[in-house]
C-alpha positions as CSV (number, residue, x, y, z in Angstrom):
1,X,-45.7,-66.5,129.9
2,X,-43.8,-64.0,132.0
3,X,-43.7,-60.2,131.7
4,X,-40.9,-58.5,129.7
5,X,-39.3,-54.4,130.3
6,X,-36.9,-53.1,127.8
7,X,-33.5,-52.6,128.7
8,X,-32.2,-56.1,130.4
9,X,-34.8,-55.3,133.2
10,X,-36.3,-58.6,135.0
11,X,-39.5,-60.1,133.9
12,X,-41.7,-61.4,136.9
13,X,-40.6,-64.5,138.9
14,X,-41.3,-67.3,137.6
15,X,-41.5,-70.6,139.7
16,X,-39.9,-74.1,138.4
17,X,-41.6,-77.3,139.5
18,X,-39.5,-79.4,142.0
19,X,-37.2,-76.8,142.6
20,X,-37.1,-74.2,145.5
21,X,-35.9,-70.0,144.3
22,X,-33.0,-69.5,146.4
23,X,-33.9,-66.3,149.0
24,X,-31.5,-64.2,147.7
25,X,-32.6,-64.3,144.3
26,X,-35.0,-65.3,141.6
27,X,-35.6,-67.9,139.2
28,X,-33.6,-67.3,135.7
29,X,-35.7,-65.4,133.2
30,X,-35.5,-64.3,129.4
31,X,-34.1,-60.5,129.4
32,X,-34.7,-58.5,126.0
33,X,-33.5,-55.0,125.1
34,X,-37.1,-54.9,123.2
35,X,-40.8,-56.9,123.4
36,X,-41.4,-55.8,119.4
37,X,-39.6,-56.0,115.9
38,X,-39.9,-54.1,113.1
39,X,-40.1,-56.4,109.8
40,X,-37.2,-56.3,108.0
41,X,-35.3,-53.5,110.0
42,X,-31.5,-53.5,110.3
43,X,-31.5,-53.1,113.9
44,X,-31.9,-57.2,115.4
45,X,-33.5,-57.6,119.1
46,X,-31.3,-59.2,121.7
47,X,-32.4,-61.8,124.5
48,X,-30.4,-62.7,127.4
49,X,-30.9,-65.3,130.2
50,X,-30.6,-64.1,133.2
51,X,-29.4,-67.1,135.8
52,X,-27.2,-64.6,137.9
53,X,-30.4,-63.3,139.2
54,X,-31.1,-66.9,140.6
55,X,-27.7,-67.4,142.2
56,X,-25.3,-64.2,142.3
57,X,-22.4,-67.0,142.5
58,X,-23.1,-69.7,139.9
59,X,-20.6,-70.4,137.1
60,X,-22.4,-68.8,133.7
61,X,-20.7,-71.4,132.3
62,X,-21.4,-74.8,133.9
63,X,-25.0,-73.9,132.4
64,X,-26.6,-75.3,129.3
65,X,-29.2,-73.4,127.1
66,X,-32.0,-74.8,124.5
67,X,-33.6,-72.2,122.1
68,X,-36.8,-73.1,120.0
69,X,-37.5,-72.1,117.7
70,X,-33.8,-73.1,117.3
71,X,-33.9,-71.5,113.6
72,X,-34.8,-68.2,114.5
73,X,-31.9,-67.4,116.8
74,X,-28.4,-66.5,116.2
75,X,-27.1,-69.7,118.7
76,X,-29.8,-71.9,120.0
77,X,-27.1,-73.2,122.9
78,X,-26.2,-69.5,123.9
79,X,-26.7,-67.5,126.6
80,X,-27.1,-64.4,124.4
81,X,-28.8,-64.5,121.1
82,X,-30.0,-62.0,118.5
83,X,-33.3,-62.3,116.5
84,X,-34.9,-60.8,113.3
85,X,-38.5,-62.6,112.9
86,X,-40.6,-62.5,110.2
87,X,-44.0,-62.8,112.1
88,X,-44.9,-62.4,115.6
89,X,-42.7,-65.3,117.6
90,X,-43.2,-67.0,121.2
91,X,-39.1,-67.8,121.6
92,X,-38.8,-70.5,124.6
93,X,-35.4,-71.2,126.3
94,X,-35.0,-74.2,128.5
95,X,-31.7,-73.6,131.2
96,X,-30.2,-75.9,132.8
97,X,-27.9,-74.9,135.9
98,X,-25.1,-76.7,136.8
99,X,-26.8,-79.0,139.8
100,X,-29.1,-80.0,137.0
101,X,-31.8,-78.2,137.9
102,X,-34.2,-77.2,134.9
103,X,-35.9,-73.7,134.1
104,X,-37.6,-72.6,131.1
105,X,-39.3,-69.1,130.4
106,X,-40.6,-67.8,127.4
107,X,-41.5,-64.3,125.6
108,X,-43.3,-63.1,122.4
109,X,-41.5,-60.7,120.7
110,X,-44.3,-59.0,118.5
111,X,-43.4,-57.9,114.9
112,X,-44.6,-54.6,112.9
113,X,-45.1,-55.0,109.0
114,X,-43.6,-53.4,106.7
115,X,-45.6,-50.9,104.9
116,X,-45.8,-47.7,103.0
117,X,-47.3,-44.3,103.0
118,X,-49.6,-43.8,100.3
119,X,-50.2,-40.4,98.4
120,X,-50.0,-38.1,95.2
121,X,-46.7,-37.2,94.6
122,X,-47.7,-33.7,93.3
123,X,-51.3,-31.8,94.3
124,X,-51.5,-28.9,91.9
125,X,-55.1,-26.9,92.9
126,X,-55.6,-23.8,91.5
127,X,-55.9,-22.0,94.5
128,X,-54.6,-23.7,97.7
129,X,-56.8,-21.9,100.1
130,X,-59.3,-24.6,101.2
131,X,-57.4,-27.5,99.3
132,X,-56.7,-30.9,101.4
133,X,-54.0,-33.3,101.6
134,X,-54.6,-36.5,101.8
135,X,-52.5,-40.0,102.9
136,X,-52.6,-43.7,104.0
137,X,-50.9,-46.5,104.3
138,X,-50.9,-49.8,103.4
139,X,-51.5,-51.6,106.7
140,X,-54.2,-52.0,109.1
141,X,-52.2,-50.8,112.5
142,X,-53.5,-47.5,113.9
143,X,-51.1,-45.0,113.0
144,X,-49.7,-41.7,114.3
145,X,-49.5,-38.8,111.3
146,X,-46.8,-35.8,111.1
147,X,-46.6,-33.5,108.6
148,X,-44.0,-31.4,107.9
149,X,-43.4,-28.6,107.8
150,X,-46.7,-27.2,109.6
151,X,-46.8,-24.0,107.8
152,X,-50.1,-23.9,106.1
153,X,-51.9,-26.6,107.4
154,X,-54.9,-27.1,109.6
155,X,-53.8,-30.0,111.7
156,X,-50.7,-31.8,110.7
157,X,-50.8,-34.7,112.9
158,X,-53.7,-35.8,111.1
159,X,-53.6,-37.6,107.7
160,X,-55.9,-35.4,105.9
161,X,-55.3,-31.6,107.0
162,X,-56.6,-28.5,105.2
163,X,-54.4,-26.4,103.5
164,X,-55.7,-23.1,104.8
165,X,-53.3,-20.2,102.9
166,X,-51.8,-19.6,99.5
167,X,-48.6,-21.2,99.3
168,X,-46.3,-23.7,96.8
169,X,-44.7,-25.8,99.4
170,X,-42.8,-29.2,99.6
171,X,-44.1,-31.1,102.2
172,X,-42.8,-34.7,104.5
173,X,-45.7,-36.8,105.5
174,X,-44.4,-39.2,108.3
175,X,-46.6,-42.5,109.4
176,X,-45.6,-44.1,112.9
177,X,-47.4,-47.0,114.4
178,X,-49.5,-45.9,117.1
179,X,-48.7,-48.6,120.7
180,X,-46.0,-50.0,122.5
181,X,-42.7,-50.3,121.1
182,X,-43.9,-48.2,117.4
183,X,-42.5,-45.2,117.4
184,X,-39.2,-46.6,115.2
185,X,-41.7,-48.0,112.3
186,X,-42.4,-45.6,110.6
187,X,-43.1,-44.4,106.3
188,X,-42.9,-41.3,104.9
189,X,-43.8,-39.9,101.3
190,X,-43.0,-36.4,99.8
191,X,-46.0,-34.3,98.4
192,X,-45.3,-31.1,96.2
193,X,-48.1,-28.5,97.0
194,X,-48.3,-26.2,93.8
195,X,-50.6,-23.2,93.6
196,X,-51.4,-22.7,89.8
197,X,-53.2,-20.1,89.8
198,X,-54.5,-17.9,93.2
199,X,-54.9,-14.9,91.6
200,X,-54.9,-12.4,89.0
201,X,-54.2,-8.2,89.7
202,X,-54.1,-5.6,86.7
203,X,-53.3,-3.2,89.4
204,X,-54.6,-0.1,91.0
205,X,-56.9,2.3,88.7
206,X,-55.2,3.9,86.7
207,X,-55.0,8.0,85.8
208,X,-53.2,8.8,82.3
209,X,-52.2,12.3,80.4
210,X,-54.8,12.5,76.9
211,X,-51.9,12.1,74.7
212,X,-50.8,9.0,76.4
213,X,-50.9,5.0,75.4
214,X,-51.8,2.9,78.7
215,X,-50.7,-0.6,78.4
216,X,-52.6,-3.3,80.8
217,X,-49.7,-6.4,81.2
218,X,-51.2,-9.0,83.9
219,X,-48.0,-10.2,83.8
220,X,-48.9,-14.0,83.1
221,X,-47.3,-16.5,80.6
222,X,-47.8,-16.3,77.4
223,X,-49.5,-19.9,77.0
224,X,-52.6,-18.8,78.8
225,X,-55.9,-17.9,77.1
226,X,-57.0,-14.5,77.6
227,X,-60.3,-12.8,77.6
228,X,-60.3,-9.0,77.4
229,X,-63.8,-7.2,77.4
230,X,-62.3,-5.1,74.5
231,X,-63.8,-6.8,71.3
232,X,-61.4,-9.1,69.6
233,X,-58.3,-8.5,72.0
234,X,-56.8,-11.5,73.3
235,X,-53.2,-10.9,73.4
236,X,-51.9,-10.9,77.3
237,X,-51.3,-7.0,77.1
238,X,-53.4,-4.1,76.0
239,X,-53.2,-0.7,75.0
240,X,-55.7,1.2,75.7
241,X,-55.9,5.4,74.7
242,X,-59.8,6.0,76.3
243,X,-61.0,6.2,79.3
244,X,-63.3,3.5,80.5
245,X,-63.8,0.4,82.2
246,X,-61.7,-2.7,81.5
247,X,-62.0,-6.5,82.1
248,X,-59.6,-9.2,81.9
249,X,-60.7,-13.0,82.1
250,X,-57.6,-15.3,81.6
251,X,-57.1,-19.2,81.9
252,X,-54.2,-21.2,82.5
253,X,-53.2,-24.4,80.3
254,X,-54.6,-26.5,83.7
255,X,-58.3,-24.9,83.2
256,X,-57.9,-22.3,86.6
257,X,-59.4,-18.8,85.5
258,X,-59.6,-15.6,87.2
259,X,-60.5,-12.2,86.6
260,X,-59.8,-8.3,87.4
261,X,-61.4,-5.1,86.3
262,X,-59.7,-1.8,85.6
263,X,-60.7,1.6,85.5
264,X,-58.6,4.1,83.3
265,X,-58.9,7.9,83.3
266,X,-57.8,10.1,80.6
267,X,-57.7,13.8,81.6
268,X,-56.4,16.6,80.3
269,X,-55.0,17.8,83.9
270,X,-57.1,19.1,86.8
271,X,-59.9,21.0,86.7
272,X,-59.6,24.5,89.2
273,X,-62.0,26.7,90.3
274,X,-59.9,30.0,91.2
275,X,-60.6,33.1,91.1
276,X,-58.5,35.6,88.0
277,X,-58.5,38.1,90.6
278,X,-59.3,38.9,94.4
279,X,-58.8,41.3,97.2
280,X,-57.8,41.1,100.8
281,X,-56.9,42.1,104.1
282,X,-53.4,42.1,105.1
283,X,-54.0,41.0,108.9
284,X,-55.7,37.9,107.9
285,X,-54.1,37.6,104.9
286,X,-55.9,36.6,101.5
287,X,-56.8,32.4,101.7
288,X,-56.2,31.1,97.8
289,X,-57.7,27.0,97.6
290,X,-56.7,25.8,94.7
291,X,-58.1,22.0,95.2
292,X,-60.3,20.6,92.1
293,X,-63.8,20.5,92.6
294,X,-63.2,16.4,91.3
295,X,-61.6,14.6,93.6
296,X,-61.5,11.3,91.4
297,X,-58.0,11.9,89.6
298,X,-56.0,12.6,93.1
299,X,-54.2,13.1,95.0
300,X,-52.6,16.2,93.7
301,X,-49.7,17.7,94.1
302,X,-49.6,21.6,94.3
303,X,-46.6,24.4,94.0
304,X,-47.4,28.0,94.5
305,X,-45.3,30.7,93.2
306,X,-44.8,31.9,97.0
307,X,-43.0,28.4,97.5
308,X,-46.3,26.7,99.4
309,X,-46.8,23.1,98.9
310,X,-51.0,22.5,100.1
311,X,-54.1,22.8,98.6
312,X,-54.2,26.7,99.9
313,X,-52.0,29.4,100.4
314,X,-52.2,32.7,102.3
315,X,-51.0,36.1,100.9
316,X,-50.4,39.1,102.8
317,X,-48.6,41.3,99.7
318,X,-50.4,42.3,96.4
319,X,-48.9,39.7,93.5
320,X,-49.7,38.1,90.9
321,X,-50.0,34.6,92.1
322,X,-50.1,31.3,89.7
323,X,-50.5,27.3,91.3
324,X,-49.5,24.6,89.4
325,X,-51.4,21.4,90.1
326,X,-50.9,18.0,89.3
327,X,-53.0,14.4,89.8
328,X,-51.7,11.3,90.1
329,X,-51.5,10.5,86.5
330,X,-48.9,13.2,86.6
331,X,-50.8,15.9,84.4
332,X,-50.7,19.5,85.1
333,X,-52.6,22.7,85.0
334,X,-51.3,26.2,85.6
335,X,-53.6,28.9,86.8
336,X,-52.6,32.5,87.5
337,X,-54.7,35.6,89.7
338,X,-53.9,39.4,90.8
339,X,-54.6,39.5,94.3
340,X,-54.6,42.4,96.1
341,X,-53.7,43.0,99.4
342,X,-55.3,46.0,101.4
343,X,-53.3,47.5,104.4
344,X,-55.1,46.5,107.8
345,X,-54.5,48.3,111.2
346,X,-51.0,48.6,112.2
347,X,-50.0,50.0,116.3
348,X,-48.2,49.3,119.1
349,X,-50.3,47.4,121.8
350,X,-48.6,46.1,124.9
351,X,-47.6,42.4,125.3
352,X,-48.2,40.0,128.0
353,X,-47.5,42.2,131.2
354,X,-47.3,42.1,135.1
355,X,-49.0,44.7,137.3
356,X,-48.7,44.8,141.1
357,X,-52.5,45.6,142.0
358,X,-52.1,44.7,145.4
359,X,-49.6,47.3,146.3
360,X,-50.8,50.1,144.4
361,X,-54.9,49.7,145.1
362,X,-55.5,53.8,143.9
363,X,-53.5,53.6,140.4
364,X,-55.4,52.8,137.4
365,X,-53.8,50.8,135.1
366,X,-55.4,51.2,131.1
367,X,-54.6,49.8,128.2
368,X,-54.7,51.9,125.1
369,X,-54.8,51.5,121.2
370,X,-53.8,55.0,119.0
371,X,-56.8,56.8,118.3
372,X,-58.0,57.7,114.4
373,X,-59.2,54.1,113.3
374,X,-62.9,53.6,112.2
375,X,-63.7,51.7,114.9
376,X,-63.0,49.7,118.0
377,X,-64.4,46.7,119.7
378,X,-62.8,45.1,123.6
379,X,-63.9,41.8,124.9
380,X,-66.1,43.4,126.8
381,X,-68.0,45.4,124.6
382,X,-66.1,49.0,125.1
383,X,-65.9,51.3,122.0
384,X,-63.2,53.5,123.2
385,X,-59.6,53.0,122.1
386,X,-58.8,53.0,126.1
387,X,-59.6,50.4,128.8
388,X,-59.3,50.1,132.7
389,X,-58.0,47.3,133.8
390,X,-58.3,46.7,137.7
391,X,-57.1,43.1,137.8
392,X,-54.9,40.4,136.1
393,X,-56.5,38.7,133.1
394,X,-56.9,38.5,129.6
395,X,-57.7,41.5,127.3
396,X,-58.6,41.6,123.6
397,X,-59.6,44.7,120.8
398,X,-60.2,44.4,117.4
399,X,-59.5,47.9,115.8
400,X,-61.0,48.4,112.3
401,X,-59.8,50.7,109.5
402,X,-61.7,52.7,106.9
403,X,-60.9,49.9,104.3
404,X,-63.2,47.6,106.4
405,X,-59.5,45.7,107.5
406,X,-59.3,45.1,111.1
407,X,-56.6,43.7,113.3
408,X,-56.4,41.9,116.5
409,X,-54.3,42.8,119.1
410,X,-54.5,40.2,122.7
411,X,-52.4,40.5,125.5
412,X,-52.4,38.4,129.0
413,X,-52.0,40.4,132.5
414,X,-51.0,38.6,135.4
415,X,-51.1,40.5,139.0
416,X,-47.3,40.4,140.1
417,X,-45.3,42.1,142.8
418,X,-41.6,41.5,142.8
419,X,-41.1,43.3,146.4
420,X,-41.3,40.2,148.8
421,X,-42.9,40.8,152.3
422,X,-42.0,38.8,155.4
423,X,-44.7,38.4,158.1
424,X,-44.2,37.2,161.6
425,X,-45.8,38.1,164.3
426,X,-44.8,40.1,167.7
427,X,-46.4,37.5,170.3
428,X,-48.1,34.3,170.5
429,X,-50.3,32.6,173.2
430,X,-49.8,28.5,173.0
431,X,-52.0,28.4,176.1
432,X,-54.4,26.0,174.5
433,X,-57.1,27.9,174.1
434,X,-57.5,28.0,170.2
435,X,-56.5,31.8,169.4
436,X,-53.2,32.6,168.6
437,X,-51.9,29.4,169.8
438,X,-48.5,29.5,166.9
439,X,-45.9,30.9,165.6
440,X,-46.6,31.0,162.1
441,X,-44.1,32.5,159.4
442,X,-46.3,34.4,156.8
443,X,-45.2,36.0,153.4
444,X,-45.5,36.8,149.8
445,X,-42.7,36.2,147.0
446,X,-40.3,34.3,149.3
447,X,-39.0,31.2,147.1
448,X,-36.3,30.4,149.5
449,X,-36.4,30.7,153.3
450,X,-34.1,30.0,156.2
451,X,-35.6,30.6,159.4
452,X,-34.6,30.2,162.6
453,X,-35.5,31.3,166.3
454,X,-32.9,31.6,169.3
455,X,-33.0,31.8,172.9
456,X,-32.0,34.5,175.0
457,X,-28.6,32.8,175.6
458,X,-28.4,32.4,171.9
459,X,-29.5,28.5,171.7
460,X,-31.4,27.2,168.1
461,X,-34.8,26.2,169.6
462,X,-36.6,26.1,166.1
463,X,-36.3,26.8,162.2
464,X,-38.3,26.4,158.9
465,X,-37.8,26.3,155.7
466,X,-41.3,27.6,153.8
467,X,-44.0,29.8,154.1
468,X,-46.7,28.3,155.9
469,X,-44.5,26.4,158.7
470,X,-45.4,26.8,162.4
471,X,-44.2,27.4,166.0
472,X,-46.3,25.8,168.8
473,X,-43.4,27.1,171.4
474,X,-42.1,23.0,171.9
475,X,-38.1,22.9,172.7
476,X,-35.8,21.7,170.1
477,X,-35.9,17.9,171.7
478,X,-40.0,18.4,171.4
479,X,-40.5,17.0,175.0
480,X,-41.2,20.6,176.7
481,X,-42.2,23.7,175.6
482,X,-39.8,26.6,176.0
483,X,-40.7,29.1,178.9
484,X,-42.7,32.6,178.6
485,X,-39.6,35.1,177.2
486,X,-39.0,36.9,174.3
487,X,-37.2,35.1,171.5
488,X,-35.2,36.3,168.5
489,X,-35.3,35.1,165.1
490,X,-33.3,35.7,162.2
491,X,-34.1,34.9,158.3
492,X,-32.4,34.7,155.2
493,X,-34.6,34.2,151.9
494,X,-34.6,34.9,147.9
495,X,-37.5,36.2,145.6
496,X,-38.9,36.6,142.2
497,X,-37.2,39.3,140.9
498,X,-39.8,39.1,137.3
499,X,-42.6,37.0,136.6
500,X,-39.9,34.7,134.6
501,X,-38.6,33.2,137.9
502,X,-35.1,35.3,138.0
503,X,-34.0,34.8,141.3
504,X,-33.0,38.1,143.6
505,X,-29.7,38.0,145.5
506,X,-30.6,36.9,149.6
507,X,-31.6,39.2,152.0
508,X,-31.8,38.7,155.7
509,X,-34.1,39.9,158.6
510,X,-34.3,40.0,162.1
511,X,-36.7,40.6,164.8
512,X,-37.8,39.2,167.8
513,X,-41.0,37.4,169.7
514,X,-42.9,36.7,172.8
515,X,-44.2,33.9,174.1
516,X,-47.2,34.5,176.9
517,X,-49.1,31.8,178.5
């Protein structure tokens, strides 16, 4: 029995007793556009003999063809015919060419049942989660599942997946017969996926005003049973006017149950703890916290009379202060104080400032508060309502009244001189041995810089551009150093006019230098 490839490709050769393949070809063989038949499909399978393969230049029709089994076939005598078997068939075709010469071949052409996929129509669970699908088929080939769509499911090329989430979903179960040539038989089914009953919420706890009615609606259908832990209420609301603890336990007409507690609080508002009257210091101000010592019927909304919004407020005046507070249930309570407000130091104390200690070593700076108060306390310990201050940093005083009020006074002192100072030197020695060997430009407070150094005869032989740069005495090219003579330079630059960065107008300088080796 020869070999067969889908698609009118050649089987293998296959010799013919008394007969010799002519070299440019083979013998004739059976052709088919498919080795395999689904039972009962629409689409027929074709066979072809192939006698051009034996001889590229015989006449097709000088041949003669024999089919068997002759009753299977669309035209037993034709070249071409079309099947649609009922079983698994060996078809045989005997050609005969036109010198008389006889060749037969034959190929089974294997045939898939017809079957169907087997499964409940509807799986109604009460909760999906953890539920399974289930199919088969009728048939005994091994089978390829797909299920779709995928959402949900475990695995769905299997034929039993896991439904792994809550859902209500229509779903396609496909069946395909596993091997050659079974991909196109195939069965499917539908299954509905219903989720009866997953759950069951009566909400978030609930806070309520004393004169109130809460009403607890599950929000199920009325044909369920339920179960409330009140005695003797099973209607699918309930109104409830106490605080406490509630249970619900309901059924659905399919036999799934769940259950959900509730806790209700009645209250007649918020409970405060604040004081009818208190006294302060107007520096610090006076700190008001209005939050209930109970937590349990929050979060709370608050509204001073001085417009504040928090759980505290700060007052710096003498009033009389009220809060209004209100949990989450939406019930209110009012509370009103007199609060006063005591006066606390007022003076003039210096802000951050900028002191050029380095150009004026012999001048004490001080810092001073007005004299008169109670008492005084600096950072470091002094008593007196004066301080020196011989270098940049920061400086605090607390100056108390005779109320027993104090204010705070801090100020930050940087060490900055706005005159800018150019330094470069009269002579340098590059002569290698380690003193003085550069020209380096030196300087405080220059922010921009153009510097340059000529020749006698007026030639640029070097420049910078910042503080810090250096002359070793090289030439302009940098392959020689410039000869023992004195050189002039000339500079341009900008400074810090304030500690904020304003920049001065430029200046310019001039001087000169020598150079001895």
């Amino acid at each position: 029995m020869a070999q067969r490839f889908i698609g009118w490709l050649p089987a293998v050769l296959l010799l013919v007793s008394g007969y010799c393949t002519p070299a440019w070809g083979q013998a004739p063989y059976i052709a088919t556009s498919q080795n395999y038949y689904c039972a009962e499909s629409e689409d027929e399978v074709s066979m072809y003999c192939n006698v051009l393969a034996y001889d590229p230049t015989t006449d097709v029709d000088a041949w003669t063809f024999a089919w068997t089994p002759a009753d299977e076939v669309s035209d037993p005598t034709a070249q071409t015919v079309t099947i649609a078997p009922a079983t698994t068939t060996v078809y045989t075709v005997e050609m005969v060419a036109p010198d008389g010469a006889v060749y037969t071949d034959d190929i089974t052409i294997t045939v898939y049942p017809v079957f169907s996929v087997i499964t409940d129509a509807e799986v109604a669970l009460c909760s999906t989660v953890g539920g399974q699908l289930e199919a088969s088929v009728d048939a005994a080939n091994a089978m390829d599942w797909q299920w779709q769509p995928t959402v949900g499911l475990s695995n769905a090329s299997i034929p039993d997946p896991q439904v792994l989430t809550e859902l209500t979903q229509t779903y396609t179960v496909t069946a395909t017969i596993a091997g050659l040539g079974g991909a196109s038989c195939s069965a499917s089914a539908q299954v509905d996926l219903i989720s009866i009953f997953p759950d069951m919420e009566l909400g978030d706890d609930i806070v309520a005003c004393s004169e109130q009615t809460v009403t607890l609606d599950p929000g199920l259908p009325v044909n369920y049973m339920y179960d409330w832990t009140m005695d003797g209420a099973g209607l699918p609301v309930l109104d409830v006017t106490t605080s406490g603890t509630y249970g619900l336990t309901a059924t659905s007409p399919e036999g799934c149950v769940n259950s959900d507690v509730i806790i209700v609080t009645f209250t007649d508002g918020p409970v405060l703890q604040v004081p009818d009257s208190a006294t302060g210091c107007a520096s610090a101000g006076l700190l008001i916290d209005a939050a209930p010592l109970d937590a349990s019927t929050g979060p709370y909304t608050y509204l001073w009379s001085n417009g504040a919004t928090e759980a505290t407020s700060t007052f710096y005046e003498s009033t009389t202060a009220y809060v209004q507070v209100t949990d989450v249930g939406g019930c209110t309570t009012t509370a009103t104080m007199n609060l006063e407000v005591l006066p606390s130091p007022e003076f003039f104390f210096p802000t951050d400032s900028a002191l050029c200690f380095e150009d004026f070593p012999d001048v004490q700076h001080q810092l001073s508060v007005p004299a008169g108060y109670a008492s005084y306390q600096w950072m470091d310990g002094s008593t007196q309502p004066t301080l020196s201050v011989d270098g940049p940093g920061v400086f605090s005083v607390v100056v108390a009244n005779e109320l027993g009020c104090t204010t705070e006074r801090i100020v930050t002192v940087i060490d900055f001189c706005s005159e800018p100072l150019l330094f470069i030197p009269t002579a340098f020695t590059p002569d290698g041995d380690g003193l003085n060997e550069v020209l380096r430009v030196e300087g405080r407070n220059l922010v921009e810089l153009d510097f340059k150094v000529y020749n006698r005869w007026g030639s640029l032989v070097w420049e910078a551009d910042s503080i810090g740069d250096y002359w070793h005495g090289q030439g302009p090219d940098r392959t020689h150093y410039v000869q023992d003579d004195v050189y002039i330079w000339k500079a341009k630059y900008r400074h810090y006019t304030d500690p904020s960065g304003q920049l001065s107008p430029w200046y310019q300088a001039t001087g000169s230098v020598r150079i001895i080796r």
